[in-house]
C-alpha positions as CSV (number, residue, x, y, z in Angstrom):
1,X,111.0,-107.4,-79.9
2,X,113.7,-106.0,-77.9
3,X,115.9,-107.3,-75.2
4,X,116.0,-106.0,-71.3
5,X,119.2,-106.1,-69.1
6,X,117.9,-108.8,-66.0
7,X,118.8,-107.8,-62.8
8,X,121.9,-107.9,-60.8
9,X,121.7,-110.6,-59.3
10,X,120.7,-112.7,-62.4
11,X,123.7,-114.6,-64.0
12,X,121.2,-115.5,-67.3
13,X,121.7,-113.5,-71.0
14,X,119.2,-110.5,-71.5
15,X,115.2,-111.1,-71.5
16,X,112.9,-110.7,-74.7
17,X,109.9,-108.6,-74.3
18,X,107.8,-107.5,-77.0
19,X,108.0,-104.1,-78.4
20,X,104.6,-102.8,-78.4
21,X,101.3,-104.0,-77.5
22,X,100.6,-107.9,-77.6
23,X,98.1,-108.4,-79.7
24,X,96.3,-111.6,-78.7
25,X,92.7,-113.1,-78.2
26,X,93.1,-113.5,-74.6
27,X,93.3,-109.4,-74.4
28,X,90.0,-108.2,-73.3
29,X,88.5,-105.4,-71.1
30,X,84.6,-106.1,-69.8
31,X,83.1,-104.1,-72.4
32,X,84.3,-106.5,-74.9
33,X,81.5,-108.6,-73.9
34,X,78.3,-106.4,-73.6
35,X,76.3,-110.2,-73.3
36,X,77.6,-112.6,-70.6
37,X,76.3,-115.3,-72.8
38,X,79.3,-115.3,-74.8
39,X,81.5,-116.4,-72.0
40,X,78.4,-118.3,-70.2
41,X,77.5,-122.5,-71.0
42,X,74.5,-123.6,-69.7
43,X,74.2,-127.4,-69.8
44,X,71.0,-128.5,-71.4
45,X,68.8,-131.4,-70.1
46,X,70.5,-134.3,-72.2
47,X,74.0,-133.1,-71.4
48,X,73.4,-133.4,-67.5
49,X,71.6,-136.7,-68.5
50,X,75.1,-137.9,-69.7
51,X,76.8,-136.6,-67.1
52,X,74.8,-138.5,-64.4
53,X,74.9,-141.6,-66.1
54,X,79.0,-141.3,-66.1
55,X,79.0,-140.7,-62.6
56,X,76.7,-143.3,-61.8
57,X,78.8,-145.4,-63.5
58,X,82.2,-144.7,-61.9
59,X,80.0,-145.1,-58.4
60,X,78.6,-148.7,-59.3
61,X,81.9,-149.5,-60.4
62,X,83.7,-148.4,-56.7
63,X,86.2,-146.2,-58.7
64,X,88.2,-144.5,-56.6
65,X,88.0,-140.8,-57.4
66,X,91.5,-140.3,-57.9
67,X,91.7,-143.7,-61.0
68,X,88.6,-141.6,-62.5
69,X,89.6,-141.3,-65.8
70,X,87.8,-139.9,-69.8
71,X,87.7,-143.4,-70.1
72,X,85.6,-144.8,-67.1
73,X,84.0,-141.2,-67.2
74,X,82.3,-141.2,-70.8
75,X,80.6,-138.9,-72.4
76,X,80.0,-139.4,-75.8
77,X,77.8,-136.6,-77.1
78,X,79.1,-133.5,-74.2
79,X,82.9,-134.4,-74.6
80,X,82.8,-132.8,-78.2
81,X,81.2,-129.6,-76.2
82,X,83.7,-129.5,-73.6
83,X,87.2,-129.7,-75.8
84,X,85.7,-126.9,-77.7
85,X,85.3,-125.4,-74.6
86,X,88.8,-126.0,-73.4
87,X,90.0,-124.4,-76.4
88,X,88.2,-121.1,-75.7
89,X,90.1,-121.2,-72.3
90,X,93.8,-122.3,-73.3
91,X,93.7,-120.5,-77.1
92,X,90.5,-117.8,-76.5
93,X,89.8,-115.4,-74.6
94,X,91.1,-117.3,-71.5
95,X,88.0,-118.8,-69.3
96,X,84.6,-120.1,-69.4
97,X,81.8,-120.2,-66.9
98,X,79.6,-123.2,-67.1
99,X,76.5,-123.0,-65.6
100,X,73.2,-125.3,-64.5
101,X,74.7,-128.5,-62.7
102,X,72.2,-129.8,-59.9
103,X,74.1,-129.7,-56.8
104,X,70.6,-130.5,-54.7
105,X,70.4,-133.9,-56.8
106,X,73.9,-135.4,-56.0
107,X,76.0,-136.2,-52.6
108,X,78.8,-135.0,-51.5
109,X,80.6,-137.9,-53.2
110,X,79.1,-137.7,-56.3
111,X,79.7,-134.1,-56.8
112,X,83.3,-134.6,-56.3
113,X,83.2,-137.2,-59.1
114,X,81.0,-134.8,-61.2
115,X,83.4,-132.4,-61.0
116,X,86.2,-134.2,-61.2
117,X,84.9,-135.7,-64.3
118,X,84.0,-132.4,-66.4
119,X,87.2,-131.2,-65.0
120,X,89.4,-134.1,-66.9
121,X,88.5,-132.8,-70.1
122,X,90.2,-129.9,-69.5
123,X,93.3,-131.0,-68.2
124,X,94.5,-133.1,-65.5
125,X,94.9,-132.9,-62.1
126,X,97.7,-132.0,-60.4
127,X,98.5,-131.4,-56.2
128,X,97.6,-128.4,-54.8
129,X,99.8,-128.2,-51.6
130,X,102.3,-130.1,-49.9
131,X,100.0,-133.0,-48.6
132,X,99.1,-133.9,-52.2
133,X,95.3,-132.8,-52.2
134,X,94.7,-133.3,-55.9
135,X,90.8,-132.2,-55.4
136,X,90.8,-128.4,-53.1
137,X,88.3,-126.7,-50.9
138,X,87.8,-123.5,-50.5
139,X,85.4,-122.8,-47.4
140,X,85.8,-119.6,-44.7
141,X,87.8,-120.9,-41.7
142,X,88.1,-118.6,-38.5
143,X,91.4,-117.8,-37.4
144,X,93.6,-120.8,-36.8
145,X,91.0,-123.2,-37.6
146,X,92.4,-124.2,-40.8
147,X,95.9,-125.7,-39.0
148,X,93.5,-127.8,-37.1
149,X,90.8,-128.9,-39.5
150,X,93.4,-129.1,-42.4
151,X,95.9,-131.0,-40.4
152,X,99.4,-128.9,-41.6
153,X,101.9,-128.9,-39.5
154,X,104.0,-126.1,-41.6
155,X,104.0,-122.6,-41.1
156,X,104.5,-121.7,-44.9
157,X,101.7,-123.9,-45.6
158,X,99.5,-123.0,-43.0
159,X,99.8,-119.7,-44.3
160,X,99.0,-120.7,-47.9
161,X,96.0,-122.1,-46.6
162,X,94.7,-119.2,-44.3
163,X,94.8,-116.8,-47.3
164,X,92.5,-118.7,-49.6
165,X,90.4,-119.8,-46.8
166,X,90.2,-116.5,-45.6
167,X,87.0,-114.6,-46.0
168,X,89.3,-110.9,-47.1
169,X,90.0,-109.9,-50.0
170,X,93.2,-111.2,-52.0
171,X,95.2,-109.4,-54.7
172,X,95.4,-110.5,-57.8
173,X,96.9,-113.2,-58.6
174,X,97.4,-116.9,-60.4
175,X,97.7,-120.4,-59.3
176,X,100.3,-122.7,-60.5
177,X,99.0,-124.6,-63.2
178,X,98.1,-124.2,-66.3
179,X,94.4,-123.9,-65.3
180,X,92.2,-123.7,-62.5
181,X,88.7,-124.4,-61.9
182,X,86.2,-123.5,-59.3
183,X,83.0,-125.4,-58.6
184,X,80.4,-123.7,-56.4
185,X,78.5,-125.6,-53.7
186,X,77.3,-123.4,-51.7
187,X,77.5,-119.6,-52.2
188,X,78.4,-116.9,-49.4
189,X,75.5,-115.1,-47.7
190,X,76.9,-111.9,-49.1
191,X,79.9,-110.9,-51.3
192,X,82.7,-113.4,-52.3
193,X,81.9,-112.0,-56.0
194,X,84.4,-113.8,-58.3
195,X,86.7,-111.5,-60.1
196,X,88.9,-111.5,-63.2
197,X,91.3,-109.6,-65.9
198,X,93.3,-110.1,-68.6
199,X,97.1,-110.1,-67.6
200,X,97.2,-109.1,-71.8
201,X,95.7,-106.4,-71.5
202,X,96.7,-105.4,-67.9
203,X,100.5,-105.8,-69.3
204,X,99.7,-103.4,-72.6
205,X,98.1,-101.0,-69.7
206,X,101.1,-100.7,-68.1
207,X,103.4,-100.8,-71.4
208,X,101.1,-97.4,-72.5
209,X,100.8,-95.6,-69.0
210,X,104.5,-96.6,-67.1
211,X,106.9,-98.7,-69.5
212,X,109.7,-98.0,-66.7
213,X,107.4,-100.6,-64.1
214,X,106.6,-102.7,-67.4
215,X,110.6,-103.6,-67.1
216,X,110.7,-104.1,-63.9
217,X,108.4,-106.7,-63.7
218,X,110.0,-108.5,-66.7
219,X,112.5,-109.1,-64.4
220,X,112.9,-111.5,-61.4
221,X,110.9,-111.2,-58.1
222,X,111.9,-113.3,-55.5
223,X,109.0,-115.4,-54.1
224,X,108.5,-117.9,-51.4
225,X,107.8,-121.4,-51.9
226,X,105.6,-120.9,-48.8
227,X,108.1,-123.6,-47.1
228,X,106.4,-126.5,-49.7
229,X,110.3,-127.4,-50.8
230,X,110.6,-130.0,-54.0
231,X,113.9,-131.7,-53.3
232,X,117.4,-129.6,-53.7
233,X,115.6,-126.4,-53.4
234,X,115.8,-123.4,-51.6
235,X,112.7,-121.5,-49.6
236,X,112.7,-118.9,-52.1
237,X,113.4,-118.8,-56.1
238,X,113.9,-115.9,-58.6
239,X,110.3,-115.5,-61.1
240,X,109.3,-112.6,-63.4
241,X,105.6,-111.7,-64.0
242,X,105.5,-111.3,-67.6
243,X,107.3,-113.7,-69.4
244,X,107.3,-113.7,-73.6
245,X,107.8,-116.7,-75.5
246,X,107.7,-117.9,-78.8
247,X,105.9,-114.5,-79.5
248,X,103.5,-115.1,-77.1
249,X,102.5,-113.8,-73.0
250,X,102.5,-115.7,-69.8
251,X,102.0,-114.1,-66.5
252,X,103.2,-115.3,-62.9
253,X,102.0,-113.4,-61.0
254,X,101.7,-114.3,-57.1
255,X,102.2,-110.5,-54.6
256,X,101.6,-112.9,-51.8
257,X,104.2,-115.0,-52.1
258,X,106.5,-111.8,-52.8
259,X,105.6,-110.2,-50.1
260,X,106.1,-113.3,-48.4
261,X,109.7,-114.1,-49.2
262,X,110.8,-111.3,-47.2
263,X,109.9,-113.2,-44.1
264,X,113.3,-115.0,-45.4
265,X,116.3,-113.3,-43.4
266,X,118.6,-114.3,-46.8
267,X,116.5,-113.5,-49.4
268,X,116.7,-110.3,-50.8
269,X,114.6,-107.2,-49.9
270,X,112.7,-105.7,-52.7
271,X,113.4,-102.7,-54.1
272,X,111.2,-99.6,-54.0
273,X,110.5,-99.6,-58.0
274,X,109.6,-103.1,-57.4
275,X,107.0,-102.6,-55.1
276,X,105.5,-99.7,-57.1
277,X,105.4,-101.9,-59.8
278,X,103.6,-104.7,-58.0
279,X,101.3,-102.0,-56.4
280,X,100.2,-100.4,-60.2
281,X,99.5,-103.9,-61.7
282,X,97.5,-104.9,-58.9
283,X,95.8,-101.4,-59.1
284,X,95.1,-101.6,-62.7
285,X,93.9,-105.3,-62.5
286,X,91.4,-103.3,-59.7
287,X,89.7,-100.6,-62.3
288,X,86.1,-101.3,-63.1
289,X,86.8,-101.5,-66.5
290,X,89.4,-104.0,-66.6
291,X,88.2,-106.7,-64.2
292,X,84.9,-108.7,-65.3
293,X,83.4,-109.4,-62.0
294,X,81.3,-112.5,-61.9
295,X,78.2,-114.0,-58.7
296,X,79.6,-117.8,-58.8
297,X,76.2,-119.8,-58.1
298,X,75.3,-123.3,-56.7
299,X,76.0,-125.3,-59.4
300,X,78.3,-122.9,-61.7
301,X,81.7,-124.4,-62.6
302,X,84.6,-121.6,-63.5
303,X,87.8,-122.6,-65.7
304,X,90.5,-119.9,-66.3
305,X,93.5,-120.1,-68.1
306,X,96.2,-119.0,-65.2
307,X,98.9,-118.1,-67.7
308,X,96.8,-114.9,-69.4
309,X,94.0,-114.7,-66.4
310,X,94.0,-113.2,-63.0
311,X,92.0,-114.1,-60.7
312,X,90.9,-112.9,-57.2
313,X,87.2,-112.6,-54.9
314,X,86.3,-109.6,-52.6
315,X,85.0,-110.2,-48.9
316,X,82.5,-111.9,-48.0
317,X,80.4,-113.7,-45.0
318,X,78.8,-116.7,-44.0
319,X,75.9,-118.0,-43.3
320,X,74.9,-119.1,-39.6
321,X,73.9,-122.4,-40.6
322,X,77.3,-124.9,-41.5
323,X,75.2,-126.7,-44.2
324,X,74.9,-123.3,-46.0
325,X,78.5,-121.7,-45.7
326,X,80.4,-121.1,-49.0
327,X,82.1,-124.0,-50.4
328,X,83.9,-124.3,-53.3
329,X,85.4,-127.4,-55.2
330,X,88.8,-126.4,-56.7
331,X,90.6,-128.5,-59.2
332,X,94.6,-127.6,-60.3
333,X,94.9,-128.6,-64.0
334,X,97.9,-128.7,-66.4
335,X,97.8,-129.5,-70.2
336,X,99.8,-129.9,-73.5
337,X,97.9,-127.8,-74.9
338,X,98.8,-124.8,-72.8
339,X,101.2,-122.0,-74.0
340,X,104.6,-122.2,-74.1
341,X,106.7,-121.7,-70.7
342,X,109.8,-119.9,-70.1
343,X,112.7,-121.1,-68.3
344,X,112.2,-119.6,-65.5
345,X,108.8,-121.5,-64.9
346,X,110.4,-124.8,-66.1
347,X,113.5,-124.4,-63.6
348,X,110.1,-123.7,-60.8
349,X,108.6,-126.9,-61.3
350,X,110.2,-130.0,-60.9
351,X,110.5,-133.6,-63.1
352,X,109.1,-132.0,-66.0
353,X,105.8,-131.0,-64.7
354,X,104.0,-128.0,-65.7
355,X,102.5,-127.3,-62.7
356,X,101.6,-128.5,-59.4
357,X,103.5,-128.5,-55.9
358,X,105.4,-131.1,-55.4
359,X,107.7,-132.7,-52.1
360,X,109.6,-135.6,-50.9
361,X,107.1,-138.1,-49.7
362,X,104.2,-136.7,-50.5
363,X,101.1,-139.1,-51.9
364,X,98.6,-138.0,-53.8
365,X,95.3,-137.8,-52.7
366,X,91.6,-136.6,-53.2
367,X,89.6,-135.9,-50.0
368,X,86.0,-135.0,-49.7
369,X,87.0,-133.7,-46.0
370,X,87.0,-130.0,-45.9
């Protein structure tokens, strides 16, 4: 391990980085897994028998979705299944896609509580945005639609909102929690392909080919809080990428939200070897074999571990038809059993949380409006 000087405007003691290489089993390039199987569940016919009988049982019960709980959501045989499961994405190779739930065979409602369900065995949900939404949507909106249909009166938010429910590509990049999952409705009429990488190996990429941009992104970016302020904060706050702790690799990694915080007249500019930096992570996250693109289906169900995945989608476009655009559950998790965070991520998040966005007055909720 050796020890970086942080940047001038950082009053905090040297960081650690490691030395060499990480070597860890969340470091994998596509050709690692020459049969999707391996990172592919399909749910067999008893499994989604037990899963229907759980939700049909918070339902007769007049649960709300939000008190949905493992407890008023059994599943006695699959739960063994899915901790192994979770496993694989918080200590593995860092995500899982599972595959075969009947979306045609459920409401609206029901789906939500499907999801909802499977999702609480891998962590526990946590607000997405200032409003509170515990349980996201991610649909295509035309231009300005969303701070009408999705009721925010902020601008930093609104902008939050336009760039996932935007139909363009996005950068690379994680949410923030420990991990997120995506449930597919309704796939786009073309593109919207699912993409991911390895922040390992992505980091060890750019330890090998540019060490001088590797230390720059060990040290602190300033990023926007996209206006969604917890209390005593300011509109911006100082964040590395890579982070190493305890010997092991987390990555915060959000170019938007860089980008983003130079909308702020006091927050400071970045600096030309900080955008080149940010421009040949993103680029190397971009080679063909780095990322493992993935088609998310009706009825697939993605989990990625934020903290050693990026994630991102390419373009895409709708149907004609509103019953058949692309819709996508999304769930923000956090659990114990996640890797260890540094300081900088702790001082982020507020009242001990590990993830989550967080702001005076704001109730937590779970709406099946889109």
């Amino acid at each position: 391990m050796k020890a970086i000087q942080r940047a001038p405007y950082s009053t905090t003691p040297d960081i650690a980085m490691p030395a060499g290489p990480v070597v860890d089993t969340a470091a994998w390039v596509p050709g690692d897994f020459p049969d999707p199987s391996v990172w592919q569940y399909r749910f067999d016919a008893a499994e989604l028998a037990e899963l229907g009988a759980a939700v049909s049982h918070v339902r007769k019960s007049n649960i709300p979705l939000i008190e949905v709980d493992r407890a008023n959501f059994p599943l006695p045989t699959l739960s063994g299944r899915l901790t192994a499961l979770r496993h694989e994405v918080t200590d593995g190779r860092g995500f899982i896609l599972l595959r075969g739930l009947p979306v045609d065979d459920y409401s609206r409602d029901d789906l939500a509580v499907l999801y909802w369900g499977i999702g609480l065995y891998f962590g526990y949900p946590v607000s997405q945005n200032g409003r509170g939404h515990l349980l996201g949507h991610v649909v295509g909106l035309d231009k300005g639609e969303s701070l009408k249909k999705q009721g925010s009166e902020n601008q930093g938010e609104r902008r939050a909102l336009d760039v996932y429910n935007s139909r363009s590509q996005l950068n690379f990049h994680v949410d923030l929690c420990d991990i997120v999952g995506l449930f597919c409705l309704h796939p786009a009429m073309s593109g919207g392909l699912s993409m991911i990488a390895s922040s390992v190996t992505i980091h060890n990429e750019i330890m090998k080919r540019r060490p001088d941009l590797l230390e720059v992104l060990y040290q602190p970016l300033w990023t926007s809080r996209m206006e969604e302020l917890p209390a005593g904060t300011k509109p911006y706050y100082p964040m590395p990428v890579f982070h190493w702790v305890e010997g092991r690799l987390t990555t915060h990694s959000l170019p938007g939200f860089v980008r983003n915080a130079e909308r702020i007249p006091e927050a400071p500019r970045l600096t030309d070897k900080q955008r080149e930096a940010m421009d040949f992570m993103n680029a190397v996250a971009n080679e063909p074999g780095i990322n493992l693109p993935m088609q998310l289906e009706k009825g697939d169900v993605q989990f990625i571990n934020n903290h050693v995945t990026l994630h991102t989608r390419t373009a895409w476009e709708d149907f004609p038809e509103p019953e058949r655009k692309r819709h996508l559950l999304r769930l923000w998790l956090v659990t114990p059993e996640a890797r260890p965070l540094s300081d900088w991520i702790h001082d982020f998040y507020t009242a001990g949380r590990r993830g989550g966005v967080y702001v005076p007055g704001m109730r937590e909720v779970a709406t099946l409006d889109v």
